[in-house]
C-alpha positions in Angstrom: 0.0 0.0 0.0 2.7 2.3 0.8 4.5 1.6 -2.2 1.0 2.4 -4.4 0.9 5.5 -2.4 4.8 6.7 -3.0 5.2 6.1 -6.6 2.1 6.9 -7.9 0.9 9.5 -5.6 -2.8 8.1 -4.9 -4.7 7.7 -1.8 -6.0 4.4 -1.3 -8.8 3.1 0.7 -8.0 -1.0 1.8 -11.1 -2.4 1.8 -12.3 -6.4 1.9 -12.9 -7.8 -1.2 -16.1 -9.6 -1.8 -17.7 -11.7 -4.2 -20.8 -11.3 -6.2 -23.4 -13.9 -5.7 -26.1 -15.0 -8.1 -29.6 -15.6 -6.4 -32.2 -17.4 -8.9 -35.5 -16.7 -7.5 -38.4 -18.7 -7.5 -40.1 -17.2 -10.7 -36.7 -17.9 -12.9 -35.8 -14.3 -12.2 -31.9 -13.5 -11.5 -30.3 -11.0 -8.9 -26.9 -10.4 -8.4 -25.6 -8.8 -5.1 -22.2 -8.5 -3.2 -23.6 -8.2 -0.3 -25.9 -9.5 1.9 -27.9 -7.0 2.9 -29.1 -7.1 -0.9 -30.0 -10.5 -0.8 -33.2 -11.3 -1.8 -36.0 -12.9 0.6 -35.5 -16.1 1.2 -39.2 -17.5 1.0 -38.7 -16.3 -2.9 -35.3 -17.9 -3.8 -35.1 -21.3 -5.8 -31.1 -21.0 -5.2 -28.4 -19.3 -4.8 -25.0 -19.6 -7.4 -21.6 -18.8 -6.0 -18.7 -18.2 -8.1 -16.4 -21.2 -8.4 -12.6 -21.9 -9.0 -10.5 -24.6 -10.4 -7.4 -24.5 -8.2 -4.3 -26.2 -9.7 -1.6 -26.4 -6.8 1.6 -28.4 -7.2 3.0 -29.3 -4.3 6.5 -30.5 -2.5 5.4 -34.0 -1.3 5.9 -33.1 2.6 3.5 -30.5 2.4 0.8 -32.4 0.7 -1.5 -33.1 3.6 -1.2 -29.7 4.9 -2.0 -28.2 1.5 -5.0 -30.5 1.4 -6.0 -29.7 4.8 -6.4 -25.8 3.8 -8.4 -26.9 0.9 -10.9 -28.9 2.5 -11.4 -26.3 5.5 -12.2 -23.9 2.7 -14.9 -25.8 1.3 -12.3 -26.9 -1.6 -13.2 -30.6 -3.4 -10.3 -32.3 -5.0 -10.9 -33.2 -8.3 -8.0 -34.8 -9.1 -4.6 -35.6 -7.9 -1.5 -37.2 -9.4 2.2 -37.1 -8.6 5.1 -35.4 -10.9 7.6 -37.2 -9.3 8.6 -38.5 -6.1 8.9 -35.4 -4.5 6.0 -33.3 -6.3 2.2 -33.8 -6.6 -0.6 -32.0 -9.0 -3.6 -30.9 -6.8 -6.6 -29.9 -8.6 -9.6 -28.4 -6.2 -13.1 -27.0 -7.2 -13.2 -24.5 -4.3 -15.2 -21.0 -3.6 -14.3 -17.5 -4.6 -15.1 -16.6 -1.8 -12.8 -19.1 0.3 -9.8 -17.7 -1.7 -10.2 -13.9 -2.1 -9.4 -13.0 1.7 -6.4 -15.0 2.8 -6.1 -18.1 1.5 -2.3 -17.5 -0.1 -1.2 -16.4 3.2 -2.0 -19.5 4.8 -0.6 -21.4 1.5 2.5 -19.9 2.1 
């Protein structure tokens, strides 16, 4: 931030990202919102879509369960796994937006 702020002399405001939703209501109609004081009322919604991510990680092999543990506490589903060699593996998760917009890389790292 401070960086932004030095070399291109703006003023920034850090906010928390968000995600926009997609509620399907009852009568076929769509609404999006990003937050949920705009979500529609429940007794009218067939559904609710949330925006989705295919997460290719490859991973040292000591960190594999770890890696996997961080997925799956994120609402992440492995799709696929398969190892590179000995000492890598290829994780592929379907996992949440929303899971991986706040802080997921820092706890990856």
């Amino acid at each position: 931030r401070e960086r932004l702020e030095r070399e291109f002399d703006l003023s920034l405001i850090a906010t928390a990202p968000s995600v926009a939703y997609v509620a399907v209501l009852l009568d076929g109609e769509t609404v999006r919102f990003d937050n949920p004081s705009e979500m529609p009322d429940p007794s009218r919604l067939d559904h609710i879509d949330e925006p989705m991510l295919r997460a290719t990680l490859i991973v040292p092999a000591e960190y594999i369960g770890t890696v996997m543990d961080l997925c799956q506490s994120r609402r992440g589903e492995l799709e696929r796994m398969e190892y590179l060699s000995p000492e890598r593996m290829e994780l592929v998760y379907r996992i949440p937006l929303a899971e991986v917009v706040v802080d997921f890389f820092d706890q990856l790292k």
